[in-house]
C-alpha positions as CSV (number, residue, x, y, z in Angstrom):
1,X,-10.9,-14.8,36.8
2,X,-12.5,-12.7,34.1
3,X,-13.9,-14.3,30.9
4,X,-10.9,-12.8,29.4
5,X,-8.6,-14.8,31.0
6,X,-10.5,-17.9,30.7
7,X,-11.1,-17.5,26.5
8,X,-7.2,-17.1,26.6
9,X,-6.7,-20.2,28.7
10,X,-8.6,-22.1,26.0
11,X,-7.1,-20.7,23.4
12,X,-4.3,-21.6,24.1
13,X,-5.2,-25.0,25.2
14,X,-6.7,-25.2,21.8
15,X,-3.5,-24.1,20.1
16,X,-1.7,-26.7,21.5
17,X,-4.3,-29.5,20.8
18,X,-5.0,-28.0,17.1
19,X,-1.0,-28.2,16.5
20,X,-0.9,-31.5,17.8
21,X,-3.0,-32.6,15.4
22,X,-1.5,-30.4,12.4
23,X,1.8,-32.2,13.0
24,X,0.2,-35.4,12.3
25,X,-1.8,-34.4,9.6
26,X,0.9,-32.8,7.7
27,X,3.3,-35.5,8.2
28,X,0.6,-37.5,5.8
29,X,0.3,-34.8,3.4
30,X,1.7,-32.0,1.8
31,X,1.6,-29.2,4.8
32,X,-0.3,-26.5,2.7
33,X,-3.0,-29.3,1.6
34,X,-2.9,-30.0,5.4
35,X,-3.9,-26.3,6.2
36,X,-6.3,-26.0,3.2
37,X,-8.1,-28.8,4.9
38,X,-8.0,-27.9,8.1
39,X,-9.3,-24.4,7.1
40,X,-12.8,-26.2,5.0
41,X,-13.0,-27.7,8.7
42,X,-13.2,-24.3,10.0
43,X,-15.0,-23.1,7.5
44,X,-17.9,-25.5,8.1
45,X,-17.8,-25.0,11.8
46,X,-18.4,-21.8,10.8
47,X,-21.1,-22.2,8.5
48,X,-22.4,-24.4,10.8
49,X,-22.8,-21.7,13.8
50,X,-24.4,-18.9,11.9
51,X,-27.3,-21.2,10.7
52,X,-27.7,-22.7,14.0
53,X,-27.6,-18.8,16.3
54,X,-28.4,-16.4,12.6
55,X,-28.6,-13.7,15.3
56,X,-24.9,-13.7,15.1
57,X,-25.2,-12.3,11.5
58,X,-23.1,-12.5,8.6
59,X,-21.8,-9.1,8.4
60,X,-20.8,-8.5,4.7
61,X,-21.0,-5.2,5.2
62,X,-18.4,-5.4,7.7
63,X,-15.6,-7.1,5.1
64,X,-17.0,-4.3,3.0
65,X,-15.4,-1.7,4.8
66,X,-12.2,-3.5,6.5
67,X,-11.5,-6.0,3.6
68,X,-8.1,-6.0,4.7
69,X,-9.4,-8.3,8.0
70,X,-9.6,-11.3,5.1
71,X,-5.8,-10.8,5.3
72,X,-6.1,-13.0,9.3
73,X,-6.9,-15.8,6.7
74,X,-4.4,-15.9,4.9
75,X,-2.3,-15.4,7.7
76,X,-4.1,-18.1,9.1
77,X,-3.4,-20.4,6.0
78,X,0.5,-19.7,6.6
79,X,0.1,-20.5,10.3
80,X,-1.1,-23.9,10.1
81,X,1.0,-24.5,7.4
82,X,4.4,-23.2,9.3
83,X,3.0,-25.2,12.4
84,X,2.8,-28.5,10.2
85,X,6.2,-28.6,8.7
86,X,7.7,-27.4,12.1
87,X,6.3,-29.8,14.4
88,X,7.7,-32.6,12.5
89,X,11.0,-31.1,12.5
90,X,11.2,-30.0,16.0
91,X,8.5,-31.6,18.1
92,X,5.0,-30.0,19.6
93,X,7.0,-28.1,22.8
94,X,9.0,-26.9,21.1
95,X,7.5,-25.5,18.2
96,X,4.9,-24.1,20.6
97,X,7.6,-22.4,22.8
98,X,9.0,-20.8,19.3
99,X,5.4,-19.6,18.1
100,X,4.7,-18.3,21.5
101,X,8.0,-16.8,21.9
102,X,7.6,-15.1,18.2
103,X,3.6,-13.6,19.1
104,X,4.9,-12.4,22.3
105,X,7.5,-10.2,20.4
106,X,5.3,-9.1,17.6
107,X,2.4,-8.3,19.4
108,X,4.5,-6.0,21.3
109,X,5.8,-4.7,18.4
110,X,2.4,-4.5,17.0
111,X,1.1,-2.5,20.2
112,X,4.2,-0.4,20.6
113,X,3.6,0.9,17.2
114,X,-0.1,1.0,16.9
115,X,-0.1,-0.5,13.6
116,X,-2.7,-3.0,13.8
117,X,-5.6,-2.1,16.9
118,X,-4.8,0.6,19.5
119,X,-1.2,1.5,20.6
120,X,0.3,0.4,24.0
121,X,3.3,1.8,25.5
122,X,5.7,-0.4,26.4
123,X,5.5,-0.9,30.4
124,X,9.5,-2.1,31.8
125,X,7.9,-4.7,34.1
126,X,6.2,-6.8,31.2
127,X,9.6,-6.5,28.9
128,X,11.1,-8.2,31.8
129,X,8.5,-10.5,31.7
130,X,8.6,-11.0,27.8
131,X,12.2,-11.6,28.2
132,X,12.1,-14.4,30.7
133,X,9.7,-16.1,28.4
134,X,11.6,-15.6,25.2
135,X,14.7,-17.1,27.5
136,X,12.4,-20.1,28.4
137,X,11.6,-20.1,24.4
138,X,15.5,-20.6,23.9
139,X,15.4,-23.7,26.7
140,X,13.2,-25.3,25.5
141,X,13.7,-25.3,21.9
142,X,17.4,-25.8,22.1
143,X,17.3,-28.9,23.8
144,X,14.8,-30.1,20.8
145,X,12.5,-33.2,21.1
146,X,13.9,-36.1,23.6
147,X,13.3,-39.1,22.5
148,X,10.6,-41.0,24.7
């Protein structure tokens, strides 16, 4: 298993754990205040791990010439914000399953067209692929929360 796959794995068991408790948290307060504050948590982390390793820098420099990549923040903001409203609404699995379902598409969209990163062509075998999971998306999110 490459390190690849594993930072994947626990991203996306992060995901799941960080939405958990963004569904909570915004059912206590207004879902943007939610993500503001769950983003000064970030933020500190942050701040945190470039004063504890400096030899990971603090490119400026960097923002300098791709200022657009401050955009992933505010994309960011609108994330945890759509996450806290929906899981109330719909239930963790199943607003997982949408967001899941909804990168998969984009990013293919996204590497299709080379319009964020490198471009990818599109390869049958993974559409199929992409399409069974956007059909698991549909089962599971149809059948909404059951009540415990």
């Amino acid at each position: 298993m490459t390190i690849a796959v594993l930072a994947a794995l626990l991203a996306g068991t992060l995901i799941a754990i960080q939405s958990a408790i963004i569904g909570v948290f915004g059912e206590n307060l207004n879902p943007f205040v939610a993500a503001v504050w769950v983003h000064v948590g970030g933020l500190a982390f942050g701040v945190l791990g470039v004063l504890v390793a400096p030899r990971l820098g603090f490119e400026l420099a960097a923002v300098r010439q791709a200022p657009w990549g401050l955009l992933a923040g505010v994309a960011g903001m609108l994330l945890v914000t759509g996450i806290a409203v929906a899981v109330g609404g719909l239930g963790l699995a199943s607003t997982l399953a949408i967001v899941t379902g909804m990168q998969l598409v984009v990013g293919f969209a996204l590497e299709a067209t080379g319009l964020i990163g490198r471009a990818v062509a599109l390869d049958p075998v993974r559409v199929v692929g992409a399409l069974l999971i956007v059909a698991g998306v549909y089962v599971v999110a149809s059948r909404g929360p059951v009540p415990a």
